[in-house]
C-alpha positions as CSV (number, residue, x, y, z in Angstrom):
1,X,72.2,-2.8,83.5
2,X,73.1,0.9,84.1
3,X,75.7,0.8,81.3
4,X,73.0,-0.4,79.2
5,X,70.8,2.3,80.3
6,X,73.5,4.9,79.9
7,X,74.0,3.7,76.0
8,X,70.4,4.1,75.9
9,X,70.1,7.6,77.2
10,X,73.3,9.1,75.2
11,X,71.7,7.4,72.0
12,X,68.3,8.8,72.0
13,X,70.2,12.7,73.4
14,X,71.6,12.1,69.9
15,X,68.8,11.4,68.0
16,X,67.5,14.9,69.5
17,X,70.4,16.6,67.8
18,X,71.4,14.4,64.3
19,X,68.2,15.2,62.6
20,X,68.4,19.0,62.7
21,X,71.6,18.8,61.0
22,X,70.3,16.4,58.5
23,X,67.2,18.6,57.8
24,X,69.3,21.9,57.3
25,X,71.3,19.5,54.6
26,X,68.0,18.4,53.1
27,X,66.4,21.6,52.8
28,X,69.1,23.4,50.9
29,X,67.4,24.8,47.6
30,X,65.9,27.8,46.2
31,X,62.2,29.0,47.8
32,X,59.1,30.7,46.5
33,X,61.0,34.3,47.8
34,X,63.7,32.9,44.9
35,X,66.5,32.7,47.5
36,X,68.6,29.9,48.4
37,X,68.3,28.7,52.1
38,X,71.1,26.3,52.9
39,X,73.3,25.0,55.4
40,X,76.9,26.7,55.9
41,X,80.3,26.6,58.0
42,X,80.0,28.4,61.2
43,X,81.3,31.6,60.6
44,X,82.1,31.9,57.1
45,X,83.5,34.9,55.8
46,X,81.6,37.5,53.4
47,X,83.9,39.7,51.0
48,X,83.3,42.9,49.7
49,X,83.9,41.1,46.6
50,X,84.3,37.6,45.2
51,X,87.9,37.0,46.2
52,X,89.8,36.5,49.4
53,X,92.1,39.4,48.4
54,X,89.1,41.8,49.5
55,X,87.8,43.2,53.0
56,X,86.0,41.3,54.9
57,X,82.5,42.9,55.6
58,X,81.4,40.0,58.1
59,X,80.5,37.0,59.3
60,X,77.8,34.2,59.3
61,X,77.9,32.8,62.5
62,X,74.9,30.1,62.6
63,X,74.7,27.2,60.3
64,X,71.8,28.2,57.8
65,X,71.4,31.2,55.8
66,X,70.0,32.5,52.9
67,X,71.7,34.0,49.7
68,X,69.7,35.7,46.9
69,X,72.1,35.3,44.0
70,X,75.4,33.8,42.7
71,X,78.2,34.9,40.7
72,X,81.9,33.8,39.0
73,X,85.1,35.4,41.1
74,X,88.1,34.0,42.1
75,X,88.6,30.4,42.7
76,X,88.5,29.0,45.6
77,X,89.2,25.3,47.7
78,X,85.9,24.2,46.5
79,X,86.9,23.6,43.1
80,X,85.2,26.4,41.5
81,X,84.9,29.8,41.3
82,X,81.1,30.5,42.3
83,X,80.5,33.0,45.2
84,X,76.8,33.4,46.8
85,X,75.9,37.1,47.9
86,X,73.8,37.3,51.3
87,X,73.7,39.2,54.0
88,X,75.5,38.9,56.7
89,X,74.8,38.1,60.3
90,X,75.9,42.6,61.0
91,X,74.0,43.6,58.4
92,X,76.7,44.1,56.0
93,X,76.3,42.3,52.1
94,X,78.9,40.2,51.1
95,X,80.0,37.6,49.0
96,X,80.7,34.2,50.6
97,X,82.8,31.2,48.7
98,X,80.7,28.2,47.7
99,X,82.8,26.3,49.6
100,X,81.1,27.7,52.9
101,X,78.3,26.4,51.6
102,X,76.4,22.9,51.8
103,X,74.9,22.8,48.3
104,X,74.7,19.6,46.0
105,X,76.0,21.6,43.1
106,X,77.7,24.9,42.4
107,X,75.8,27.1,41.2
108,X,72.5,26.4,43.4
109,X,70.3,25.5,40.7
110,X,67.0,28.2,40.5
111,X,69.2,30.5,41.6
112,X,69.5,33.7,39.6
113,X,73.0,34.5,38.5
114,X,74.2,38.4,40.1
């Protein structure tokens, strides 16, 4: 009986947490402000420009962002060479690889090309 009730309790403390993630990944698409909101890796990298060669100008340290535009640079482990310019979590703009990103297709499509 209590492990019963312990699988219970660790199932539904679950549940509290599983659909967030699955929302962030379901809402990733381009809004009536024309910017792409979508999920991302926890602190992904934004370069001054679209390759790895250049500074870094930040971070984004939570999940889901926004990015207002996309454009071609280096390639990059994501099998293209897209890059999504937003700004980052100090303020900085960068340019982050799509492969930081939880999109269903490179380039987020509605999104305006930089």
């Amino acid at each position: 009986m209590t492990r019963t009730l312990g699988a219970l309790i660790a199932t539904a403390l679950l549940a509290l947490f599983v659909p967030a993630t699955t929302a962030h990944a379901a809402e990733c698409g381009v809004r009536s402000d024309g910017r792409l909101y979508c999920g991302n890796t926890v602190g992904a990298k934004g370069y001054a420009d679209r390759s790895y060669r250049s500074a870094t100008r930040g971070t984004l340290n939570t999940g889901f962002n926004w990015f207002v535009c996309w454009g071609h640079g280096d390639p990059h482990q994501g099998q293209n060479d897209i890059w999504y310019w937003t700004q980052l979590d100090n303020g900085a703009w960068g340019n982050v690889p799509a492969v930081s990103l939880k999109t269903g297709q490179d380039p987020a499509s509605g999104l305006r090309q930089c």
